[in-house]
MDTraj code that builds the backbone (N, CA, C; nanometers):
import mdtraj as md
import numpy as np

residues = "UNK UNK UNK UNK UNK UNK UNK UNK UNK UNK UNK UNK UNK UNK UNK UNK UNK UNK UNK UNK UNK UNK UNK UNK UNK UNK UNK UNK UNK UNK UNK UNK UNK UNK UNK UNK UNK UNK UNK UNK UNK UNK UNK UNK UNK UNK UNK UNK UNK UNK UNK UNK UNK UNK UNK UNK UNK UNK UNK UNK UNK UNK UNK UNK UNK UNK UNK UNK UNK UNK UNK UNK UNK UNK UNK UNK UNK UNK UNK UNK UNK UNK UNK UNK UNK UNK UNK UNK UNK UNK UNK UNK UNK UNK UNK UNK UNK UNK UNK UNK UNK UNK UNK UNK UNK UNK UNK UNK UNK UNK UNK UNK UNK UNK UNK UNK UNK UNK UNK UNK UNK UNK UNK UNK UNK UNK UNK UNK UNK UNK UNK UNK UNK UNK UNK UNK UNK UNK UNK UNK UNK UNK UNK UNK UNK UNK UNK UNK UNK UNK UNK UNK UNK UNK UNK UNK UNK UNK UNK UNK UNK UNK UNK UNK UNK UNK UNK UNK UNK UNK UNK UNK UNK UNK UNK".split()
xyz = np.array([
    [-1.1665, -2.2296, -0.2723],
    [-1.2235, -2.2355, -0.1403],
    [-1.3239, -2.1220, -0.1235],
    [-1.3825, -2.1165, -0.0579],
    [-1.5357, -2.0600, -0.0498],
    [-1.5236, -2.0687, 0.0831],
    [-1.5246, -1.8823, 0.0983],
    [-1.5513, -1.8608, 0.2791],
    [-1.7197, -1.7944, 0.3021],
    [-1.7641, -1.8284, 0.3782],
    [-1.8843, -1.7517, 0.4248],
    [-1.8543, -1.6224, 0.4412],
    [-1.9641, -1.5088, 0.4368],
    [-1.9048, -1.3840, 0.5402],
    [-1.9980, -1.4048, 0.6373],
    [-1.8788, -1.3406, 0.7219],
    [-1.8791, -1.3030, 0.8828],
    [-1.9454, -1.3411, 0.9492],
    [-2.0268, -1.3986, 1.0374],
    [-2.1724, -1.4303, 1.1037],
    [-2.1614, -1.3053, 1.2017],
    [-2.2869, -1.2027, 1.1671],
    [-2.3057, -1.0376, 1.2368],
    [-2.3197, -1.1358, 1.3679],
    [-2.1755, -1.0503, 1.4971],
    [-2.2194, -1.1126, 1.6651],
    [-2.3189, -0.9869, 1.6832],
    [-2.3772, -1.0357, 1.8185],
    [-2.4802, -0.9685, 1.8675],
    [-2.4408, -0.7961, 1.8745],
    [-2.4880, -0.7302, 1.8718],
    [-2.5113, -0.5674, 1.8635],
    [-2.5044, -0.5773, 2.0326],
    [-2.4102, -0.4857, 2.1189],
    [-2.3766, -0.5009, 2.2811],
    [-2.4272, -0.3208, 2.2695],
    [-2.4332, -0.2597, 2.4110],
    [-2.4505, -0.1652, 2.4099],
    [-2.3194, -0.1060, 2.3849],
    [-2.3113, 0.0582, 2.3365],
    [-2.2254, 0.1302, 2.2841],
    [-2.1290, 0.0433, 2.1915],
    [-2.1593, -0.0671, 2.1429],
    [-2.0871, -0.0935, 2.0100],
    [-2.1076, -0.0793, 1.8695],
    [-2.0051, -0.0494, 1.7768],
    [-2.0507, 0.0440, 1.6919],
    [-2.0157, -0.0945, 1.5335],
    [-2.0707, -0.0598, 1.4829],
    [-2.0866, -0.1679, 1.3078],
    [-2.0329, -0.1324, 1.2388],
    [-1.9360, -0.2192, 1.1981],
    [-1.7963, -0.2030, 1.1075],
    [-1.8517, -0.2711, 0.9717],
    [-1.8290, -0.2152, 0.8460],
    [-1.8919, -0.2407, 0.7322],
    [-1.8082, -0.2301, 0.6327],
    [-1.7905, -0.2759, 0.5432],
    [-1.7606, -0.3136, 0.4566],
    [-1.8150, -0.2682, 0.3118],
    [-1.7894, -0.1583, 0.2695],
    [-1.8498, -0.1041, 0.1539],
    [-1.8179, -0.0877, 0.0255],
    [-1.8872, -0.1494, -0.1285],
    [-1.8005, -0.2191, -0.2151],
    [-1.8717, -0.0817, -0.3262],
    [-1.8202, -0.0172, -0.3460],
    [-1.8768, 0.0569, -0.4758],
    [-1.8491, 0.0148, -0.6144],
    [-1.9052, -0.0193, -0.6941],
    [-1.9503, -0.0818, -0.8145],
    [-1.8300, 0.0068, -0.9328],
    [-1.7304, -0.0942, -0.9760],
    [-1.6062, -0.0055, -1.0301],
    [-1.5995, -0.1004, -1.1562],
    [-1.6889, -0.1444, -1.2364],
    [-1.7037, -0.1844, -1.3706],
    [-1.6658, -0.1130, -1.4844],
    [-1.5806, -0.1332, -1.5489],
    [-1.5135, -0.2211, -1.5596],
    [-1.4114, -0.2676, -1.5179],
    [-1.3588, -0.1715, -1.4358],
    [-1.2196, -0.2283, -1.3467],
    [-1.2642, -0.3117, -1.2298],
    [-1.1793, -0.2763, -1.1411],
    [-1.2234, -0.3664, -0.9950],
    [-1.3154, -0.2471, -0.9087],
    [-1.3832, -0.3091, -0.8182],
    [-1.4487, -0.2532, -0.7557],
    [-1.4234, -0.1521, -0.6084],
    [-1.4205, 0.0077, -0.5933],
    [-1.3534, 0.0245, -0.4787],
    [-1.4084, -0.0275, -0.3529],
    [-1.3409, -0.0402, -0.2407],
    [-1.3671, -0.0784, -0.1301],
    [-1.3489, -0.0208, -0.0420],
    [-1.3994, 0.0627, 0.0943],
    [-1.3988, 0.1148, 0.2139],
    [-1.4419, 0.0535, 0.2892],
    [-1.4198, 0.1031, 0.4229],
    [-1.4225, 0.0468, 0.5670],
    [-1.5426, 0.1384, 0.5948],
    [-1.6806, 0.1779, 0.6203],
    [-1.7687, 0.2450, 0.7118],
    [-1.8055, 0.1869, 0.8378],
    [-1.7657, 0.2829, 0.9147],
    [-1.8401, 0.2807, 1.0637],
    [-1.9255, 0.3540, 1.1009],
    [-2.0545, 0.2446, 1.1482],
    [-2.1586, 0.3775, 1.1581],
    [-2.1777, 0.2834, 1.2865],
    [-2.3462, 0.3904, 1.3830],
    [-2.3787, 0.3325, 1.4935],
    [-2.4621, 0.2189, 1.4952],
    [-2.5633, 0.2263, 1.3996],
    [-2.6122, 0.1480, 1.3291],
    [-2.6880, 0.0729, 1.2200],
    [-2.7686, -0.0403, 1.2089],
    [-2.7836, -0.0454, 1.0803],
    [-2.9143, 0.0562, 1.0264],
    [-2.9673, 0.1439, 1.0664],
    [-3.0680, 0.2179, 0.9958],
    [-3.0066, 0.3138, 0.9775],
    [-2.8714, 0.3739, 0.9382],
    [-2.7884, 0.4931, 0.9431],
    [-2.7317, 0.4739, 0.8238],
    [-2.7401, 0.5808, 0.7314],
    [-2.6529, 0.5956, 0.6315],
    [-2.5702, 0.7229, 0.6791],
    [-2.5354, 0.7057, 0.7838],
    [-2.4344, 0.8143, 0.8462],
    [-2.3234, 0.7492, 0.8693],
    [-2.1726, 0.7771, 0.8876],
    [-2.0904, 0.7438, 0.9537],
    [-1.9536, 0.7581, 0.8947],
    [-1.8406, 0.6909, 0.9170],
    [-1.7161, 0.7426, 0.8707],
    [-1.6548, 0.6785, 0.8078],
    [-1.6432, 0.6810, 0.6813],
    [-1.5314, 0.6434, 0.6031],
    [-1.4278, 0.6497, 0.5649],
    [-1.3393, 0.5258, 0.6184],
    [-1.1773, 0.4960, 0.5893],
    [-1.1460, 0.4132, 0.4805],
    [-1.1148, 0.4597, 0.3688],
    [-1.0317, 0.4210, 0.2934],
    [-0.9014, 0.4885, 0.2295],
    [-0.8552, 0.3990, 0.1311],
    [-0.7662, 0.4328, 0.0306],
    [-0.7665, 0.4752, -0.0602],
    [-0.7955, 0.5902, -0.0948],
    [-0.8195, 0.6692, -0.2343],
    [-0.7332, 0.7226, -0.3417],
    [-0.7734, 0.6944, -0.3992],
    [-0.6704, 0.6992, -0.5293],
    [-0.6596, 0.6108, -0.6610],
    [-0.5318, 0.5533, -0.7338],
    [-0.5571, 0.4885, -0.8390],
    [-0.3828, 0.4501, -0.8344],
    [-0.3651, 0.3278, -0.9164],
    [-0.2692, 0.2402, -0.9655],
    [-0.1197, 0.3364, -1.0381],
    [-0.2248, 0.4465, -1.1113],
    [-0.1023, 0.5251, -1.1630],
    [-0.0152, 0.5857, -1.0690],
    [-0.1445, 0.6660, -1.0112],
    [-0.0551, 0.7677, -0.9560],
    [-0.0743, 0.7367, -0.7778],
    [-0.1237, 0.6588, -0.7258],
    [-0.0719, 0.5653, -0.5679],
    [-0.2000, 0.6418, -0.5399],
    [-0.2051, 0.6119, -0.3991],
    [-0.3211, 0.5937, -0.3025],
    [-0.2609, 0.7020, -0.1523],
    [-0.3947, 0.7926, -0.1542],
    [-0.3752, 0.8275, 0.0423],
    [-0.4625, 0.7543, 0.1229],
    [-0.4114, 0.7616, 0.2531],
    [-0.5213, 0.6784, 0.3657],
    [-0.6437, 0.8274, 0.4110],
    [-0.7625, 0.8176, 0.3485],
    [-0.8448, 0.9348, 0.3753],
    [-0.9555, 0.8965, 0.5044],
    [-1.0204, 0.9996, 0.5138],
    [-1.1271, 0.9859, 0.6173],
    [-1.2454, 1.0510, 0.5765],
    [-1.3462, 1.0203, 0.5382],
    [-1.4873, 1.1393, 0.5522],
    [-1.5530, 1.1088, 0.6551],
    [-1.5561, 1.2180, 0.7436],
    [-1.6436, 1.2087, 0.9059],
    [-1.7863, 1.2508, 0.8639],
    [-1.8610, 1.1659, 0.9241],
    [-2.0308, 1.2508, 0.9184],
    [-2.0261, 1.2067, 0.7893],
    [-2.0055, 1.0972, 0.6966],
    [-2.0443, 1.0873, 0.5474],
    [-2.1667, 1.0377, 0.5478],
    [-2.2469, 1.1091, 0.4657],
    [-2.4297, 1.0573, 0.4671],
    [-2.3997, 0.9973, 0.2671],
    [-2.4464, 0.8785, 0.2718],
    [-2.4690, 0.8548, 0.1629],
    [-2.5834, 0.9032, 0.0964],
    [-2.6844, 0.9182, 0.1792],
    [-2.8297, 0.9881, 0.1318],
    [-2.8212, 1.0948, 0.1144],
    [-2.6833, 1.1872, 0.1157],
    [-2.6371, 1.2917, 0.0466],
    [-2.5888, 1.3011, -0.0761],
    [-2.4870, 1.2252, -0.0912],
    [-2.4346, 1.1276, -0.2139],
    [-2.4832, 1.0887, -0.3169],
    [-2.5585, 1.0564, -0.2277],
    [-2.6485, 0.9358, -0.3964],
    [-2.5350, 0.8327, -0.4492],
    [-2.4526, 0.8137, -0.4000],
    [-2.4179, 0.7280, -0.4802],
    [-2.3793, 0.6211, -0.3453],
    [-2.4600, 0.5002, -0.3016],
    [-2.4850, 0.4431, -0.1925],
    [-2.4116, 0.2919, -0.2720],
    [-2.3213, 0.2073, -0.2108],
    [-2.2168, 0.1216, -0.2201],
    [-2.2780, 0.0253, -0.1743],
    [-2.2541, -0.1163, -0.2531],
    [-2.3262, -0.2674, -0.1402],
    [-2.2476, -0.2235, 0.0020],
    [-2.3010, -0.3063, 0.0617],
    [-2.2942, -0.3137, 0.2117],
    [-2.3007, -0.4209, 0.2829],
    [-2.1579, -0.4607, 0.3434],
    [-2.1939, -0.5876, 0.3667],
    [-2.1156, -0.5715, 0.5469],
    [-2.1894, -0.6134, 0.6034],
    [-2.2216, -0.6243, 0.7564],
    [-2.0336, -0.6414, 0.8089],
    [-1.9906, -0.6512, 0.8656],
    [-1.8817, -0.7196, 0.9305],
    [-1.8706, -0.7745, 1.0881],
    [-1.8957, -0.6519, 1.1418],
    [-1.9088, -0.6897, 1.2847],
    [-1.9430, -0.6020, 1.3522],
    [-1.9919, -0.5980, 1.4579],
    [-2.0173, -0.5326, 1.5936],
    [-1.8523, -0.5046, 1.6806],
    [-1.8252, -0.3904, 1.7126],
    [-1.7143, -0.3994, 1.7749],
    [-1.7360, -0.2886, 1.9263],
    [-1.6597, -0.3273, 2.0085],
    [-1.6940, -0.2640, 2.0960],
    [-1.6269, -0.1519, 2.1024],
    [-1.7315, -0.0341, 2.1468],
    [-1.7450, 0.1068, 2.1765],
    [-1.6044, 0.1833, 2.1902],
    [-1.5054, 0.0986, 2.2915],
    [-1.4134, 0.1595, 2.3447],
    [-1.3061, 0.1892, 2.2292],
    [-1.2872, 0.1383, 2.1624],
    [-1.2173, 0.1588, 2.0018],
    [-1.2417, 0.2796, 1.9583],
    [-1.3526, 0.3596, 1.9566],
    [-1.4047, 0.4979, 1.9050],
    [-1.4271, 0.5976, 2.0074],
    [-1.4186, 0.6830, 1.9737],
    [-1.4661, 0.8142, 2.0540],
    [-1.5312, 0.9216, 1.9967],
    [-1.5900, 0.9976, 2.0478],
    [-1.6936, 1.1182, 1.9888],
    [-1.5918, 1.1976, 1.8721],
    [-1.5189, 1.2261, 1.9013],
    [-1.3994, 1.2772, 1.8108],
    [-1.4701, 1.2497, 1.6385],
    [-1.4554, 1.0765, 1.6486],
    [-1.4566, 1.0488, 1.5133],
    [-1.5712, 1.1211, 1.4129],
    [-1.6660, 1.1353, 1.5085],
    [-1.7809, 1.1771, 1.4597],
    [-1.8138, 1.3388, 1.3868],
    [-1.7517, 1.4138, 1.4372],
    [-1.6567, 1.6007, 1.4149],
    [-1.7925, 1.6507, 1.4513],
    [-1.8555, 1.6039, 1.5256],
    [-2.0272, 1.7190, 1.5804],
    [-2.0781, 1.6991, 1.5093],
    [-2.1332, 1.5604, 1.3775],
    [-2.2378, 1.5810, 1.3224],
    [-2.2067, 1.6919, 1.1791],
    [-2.0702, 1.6902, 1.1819],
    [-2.0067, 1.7751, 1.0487],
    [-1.9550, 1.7172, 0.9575],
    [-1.9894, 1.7134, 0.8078],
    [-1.9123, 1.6670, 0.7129],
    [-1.7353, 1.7182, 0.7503],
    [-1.6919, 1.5956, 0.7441],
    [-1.5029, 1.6501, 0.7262],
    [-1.4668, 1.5537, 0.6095],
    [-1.3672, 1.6069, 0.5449],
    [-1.2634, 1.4903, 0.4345],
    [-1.1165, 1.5462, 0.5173],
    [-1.0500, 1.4554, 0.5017],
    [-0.9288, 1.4394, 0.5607],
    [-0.8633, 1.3604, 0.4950],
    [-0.7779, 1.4474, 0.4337],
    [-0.6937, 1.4059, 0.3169],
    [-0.5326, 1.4362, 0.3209],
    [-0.4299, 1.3535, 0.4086],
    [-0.4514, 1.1764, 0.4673],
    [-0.5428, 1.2511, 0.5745],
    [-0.5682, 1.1324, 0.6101],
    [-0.6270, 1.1096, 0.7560],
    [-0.5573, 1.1352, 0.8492],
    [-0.6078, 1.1503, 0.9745],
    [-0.5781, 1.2238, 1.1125],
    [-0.6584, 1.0893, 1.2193],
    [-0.5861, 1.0049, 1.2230],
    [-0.6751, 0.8745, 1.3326],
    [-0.7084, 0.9734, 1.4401],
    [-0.8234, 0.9590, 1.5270],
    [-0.8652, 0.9932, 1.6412],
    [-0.8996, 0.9022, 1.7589],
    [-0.8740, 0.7935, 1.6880],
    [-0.9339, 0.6666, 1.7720],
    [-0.8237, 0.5361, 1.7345],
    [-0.8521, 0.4436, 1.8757],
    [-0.7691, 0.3587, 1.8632],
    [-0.8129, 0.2705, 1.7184],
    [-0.9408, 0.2607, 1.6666],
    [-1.0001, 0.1778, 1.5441],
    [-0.8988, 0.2516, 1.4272],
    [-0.9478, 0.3626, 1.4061],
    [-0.8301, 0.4516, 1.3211],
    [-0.7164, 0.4429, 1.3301],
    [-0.6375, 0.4141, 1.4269],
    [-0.4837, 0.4443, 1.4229],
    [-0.4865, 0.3044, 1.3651],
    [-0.5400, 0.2066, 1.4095],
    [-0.5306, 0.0817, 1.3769],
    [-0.5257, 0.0627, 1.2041],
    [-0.5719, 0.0990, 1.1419],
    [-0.6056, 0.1152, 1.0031],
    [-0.5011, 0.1673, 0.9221],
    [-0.4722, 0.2963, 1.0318],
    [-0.3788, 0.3984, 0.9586],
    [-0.2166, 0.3339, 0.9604],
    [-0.2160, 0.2290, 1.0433],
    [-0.0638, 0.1595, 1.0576],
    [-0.0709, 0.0788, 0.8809],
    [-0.1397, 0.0208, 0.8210],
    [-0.1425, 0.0205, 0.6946],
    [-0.1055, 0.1293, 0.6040],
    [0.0293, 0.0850, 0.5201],
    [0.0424, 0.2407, 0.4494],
    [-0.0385, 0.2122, 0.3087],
    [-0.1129, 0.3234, 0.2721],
    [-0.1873, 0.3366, 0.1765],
    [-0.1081, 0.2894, 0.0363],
    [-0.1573, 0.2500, -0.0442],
    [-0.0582, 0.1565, -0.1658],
    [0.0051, 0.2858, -0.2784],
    [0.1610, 0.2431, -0.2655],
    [0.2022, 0.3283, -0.3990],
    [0.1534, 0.3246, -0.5164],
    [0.2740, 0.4107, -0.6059],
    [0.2005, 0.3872, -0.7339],
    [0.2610, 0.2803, -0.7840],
    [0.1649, 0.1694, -0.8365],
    [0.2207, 0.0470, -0.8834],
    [0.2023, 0.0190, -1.0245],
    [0.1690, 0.1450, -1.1578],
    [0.1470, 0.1257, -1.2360],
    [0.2506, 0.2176, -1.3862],
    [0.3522, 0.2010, -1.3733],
    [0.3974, 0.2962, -1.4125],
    [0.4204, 0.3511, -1.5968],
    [0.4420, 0.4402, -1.6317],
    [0.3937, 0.4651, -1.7676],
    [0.4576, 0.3984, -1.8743],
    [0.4725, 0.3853, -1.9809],
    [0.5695, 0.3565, -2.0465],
    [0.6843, 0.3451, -2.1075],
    [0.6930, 0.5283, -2.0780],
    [0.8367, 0.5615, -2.0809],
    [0.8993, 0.5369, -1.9890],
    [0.8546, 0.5177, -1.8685],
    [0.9665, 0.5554, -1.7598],
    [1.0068, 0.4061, -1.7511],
    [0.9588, 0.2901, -1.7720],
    [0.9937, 0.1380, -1.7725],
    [0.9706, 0.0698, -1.8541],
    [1.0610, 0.0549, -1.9512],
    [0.9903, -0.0307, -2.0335],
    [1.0846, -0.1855, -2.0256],
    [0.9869, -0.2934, -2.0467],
    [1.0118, -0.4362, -2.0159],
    [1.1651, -0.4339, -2.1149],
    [1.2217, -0.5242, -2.0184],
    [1.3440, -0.6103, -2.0720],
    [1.3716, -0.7335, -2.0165],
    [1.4674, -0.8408, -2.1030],
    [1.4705, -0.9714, -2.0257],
    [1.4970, -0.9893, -1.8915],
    [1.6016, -0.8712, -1.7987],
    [1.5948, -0.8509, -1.6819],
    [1.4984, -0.8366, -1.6338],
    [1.4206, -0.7138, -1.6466],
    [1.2996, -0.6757, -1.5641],
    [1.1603, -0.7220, -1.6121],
    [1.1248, -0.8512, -1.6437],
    [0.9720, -0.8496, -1.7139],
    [0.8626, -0.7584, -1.6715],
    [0.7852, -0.7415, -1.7372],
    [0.6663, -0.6826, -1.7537],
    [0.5628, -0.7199, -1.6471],
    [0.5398, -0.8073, -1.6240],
    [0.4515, -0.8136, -1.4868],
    [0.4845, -0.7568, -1.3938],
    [0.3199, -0.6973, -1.3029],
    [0.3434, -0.6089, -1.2354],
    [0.2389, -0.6688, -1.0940],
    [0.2442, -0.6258, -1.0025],
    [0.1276, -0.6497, -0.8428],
    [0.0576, -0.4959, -0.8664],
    [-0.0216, -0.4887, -0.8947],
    [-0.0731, -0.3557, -0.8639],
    [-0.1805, -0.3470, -0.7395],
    [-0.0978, -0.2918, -0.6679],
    [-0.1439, -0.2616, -0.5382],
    [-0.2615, -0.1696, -0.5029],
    [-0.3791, -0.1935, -0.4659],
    [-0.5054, -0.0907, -0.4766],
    [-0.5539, -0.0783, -0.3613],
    [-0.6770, -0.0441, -0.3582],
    [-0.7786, -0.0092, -0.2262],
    [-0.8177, -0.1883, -0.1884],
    [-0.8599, -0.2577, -0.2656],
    [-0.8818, -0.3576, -0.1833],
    [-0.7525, -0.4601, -0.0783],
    [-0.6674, -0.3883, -0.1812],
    [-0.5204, -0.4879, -0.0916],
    [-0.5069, -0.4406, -0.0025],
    [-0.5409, -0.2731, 0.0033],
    [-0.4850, -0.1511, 0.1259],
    [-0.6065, -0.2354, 0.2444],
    [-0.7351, -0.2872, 0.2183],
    [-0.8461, -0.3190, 0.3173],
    [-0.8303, -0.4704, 0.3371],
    [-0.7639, -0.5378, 0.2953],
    [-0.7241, -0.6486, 0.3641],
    [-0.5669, -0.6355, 0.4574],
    [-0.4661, -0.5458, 0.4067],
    [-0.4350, -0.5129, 0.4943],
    [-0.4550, -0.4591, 0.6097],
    [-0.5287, -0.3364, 0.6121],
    [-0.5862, -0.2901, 0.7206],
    [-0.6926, -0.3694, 0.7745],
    [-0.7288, -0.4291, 0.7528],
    [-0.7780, -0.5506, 0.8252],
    [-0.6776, -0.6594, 0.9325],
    [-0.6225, -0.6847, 0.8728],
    [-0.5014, -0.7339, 0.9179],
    [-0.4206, -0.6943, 1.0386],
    [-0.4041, -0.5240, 1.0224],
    [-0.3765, -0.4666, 1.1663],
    [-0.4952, -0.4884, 1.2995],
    [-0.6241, -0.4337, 1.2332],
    [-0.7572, -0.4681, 1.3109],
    [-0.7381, -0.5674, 1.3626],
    [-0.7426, -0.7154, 1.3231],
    [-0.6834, -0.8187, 1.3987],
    [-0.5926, -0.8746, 1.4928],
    [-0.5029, -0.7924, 1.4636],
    [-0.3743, -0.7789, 1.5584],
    [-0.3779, -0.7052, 1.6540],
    [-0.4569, -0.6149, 1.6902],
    [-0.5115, -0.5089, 1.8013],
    [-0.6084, -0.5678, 1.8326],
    [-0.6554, -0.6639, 1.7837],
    [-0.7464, -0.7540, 1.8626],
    [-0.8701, -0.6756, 1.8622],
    [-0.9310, -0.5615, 1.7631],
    [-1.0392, -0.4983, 1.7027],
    [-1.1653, -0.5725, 1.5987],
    [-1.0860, -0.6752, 1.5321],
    [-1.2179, -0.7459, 1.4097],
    [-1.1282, -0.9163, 1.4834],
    [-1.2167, -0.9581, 1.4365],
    [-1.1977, -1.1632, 1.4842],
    [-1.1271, -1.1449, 1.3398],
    [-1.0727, -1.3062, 1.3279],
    [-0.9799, -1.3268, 1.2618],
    [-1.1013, -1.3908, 1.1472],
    [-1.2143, -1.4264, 1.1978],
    [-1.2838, -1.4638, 1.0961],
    [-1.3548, -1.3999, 0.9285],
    [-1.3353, -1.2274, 0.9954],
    [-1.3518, -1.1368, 0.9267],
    [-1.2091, -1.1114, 0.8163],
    [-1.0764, -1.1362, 0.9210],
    [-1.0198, -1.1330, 0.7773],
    [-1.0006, -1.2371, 0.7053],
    [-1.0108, -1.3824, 0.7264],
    [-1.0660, -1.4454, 0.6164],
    [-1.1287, -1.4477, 0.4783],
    [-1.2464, -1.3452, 0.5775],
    [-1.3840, -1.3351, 0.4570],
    [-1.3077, -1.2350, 0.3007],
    [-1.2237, -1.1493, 0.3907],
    [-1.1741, -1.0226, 0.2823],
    [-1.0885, -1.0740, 0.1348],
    [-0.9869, -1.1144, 0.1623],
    [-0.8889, -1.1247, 0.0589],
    [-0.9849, -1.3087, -0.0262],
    [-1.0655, -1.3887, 0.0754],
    [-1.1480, -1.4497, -0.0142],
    [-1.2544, -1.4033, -0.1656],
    [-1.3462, -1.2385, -0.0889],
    [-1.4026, -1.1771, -0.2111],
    [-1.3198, -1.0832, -0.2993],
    [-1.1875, -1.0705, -0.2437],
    [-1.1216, -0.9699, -0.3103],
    [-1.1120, -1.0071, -0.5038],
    [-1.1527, -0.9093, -0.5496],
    [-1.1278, -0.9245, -0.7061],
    [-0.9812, -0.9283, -0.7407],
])
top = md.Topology()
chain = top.add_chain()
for i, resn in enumerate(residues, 1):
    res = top.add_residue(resn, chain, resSeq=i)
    for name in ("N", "CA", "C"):
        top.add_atom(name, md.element.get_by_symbol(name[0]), res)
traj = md.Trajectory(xyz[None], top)
């Protein structure tokens, strides 16, 4: 099945653009974050994701004020929605200051919303510590950043923050 993404609703005043940002993770899977910025000529704004890796598990982080045109290292970008204003507050923003927040500290109802997703354990474990038997086979779910963003999507929806059409679109491109 083949979902469209999202159809961008209209841009309202004080609503802010929820994005979807896929950084290029070849040969593995690709990471995925949540950016909120004000709008689309801004490579400013805040990023929520799940950082980390399969071995050793995932935190729910935050970078406030993240400029990718600082970075250099700038992620596809794919639109999600317009959401309204009241979800965020100046807070999120820290004055126009780089912050990392490592977990995260929600400041806003959009954030807490996110942060009710717990960031994914470690779902990959070494060899010594498990090794397969006819009881326990060898297959494993390894739980990552994109499962952590369709979950947290998922809460978004339920707070009635992203349409339900948006989480559709997610776990459809998920690798």
């Amino acid at each position: 099945m083949i979902v469209a993404q999202p159809k961008l609703n209209r841009q309202r005043p004080g609503s802010i653009l929820v994005t979807l940002a896929v950084y290029n993770g070849y040969p593995f899977k690709d990471h995925w974050a949540i950016f909120v910025r004000k709008s689309t000529t801004t490579q400013k704004g805040v990023l929520v994701h799940a950082q980390g890796d399969v071995r050793n598990g995932f935190i729910f982080e935050i970078k406030r004020n993240h400029d990718f045109a600082v970075t250099g290292n700038v992620p596809q970008m794919i639109d999600l929605q317009w959401v309204d204003g009241h979800f965020f507050n100046q807070a999120m923003w820290n004055n126009g200051v780089y912050k990392l927040e490592r977990p995260g500290v929600p400041v806003c109802a959009f954030e807490a919303s996110t942060a009710r997703a717990p960031a994914p354990s470690r779902s990959l474990n070494p060899v010594e510590e498990r090794a397969p038997t006819p009881a326990r086979p060898a297959r494993i779910t390894q739980w990552n950043c994109q499962i952590w963003i369709v979950e947290a999507g998922a809460m978004l929806v339920e707070d009635q923050i992203l349409t339900q059409d948006v989480l559709d679109y997610l776990p459809a491109i998920k690798q």
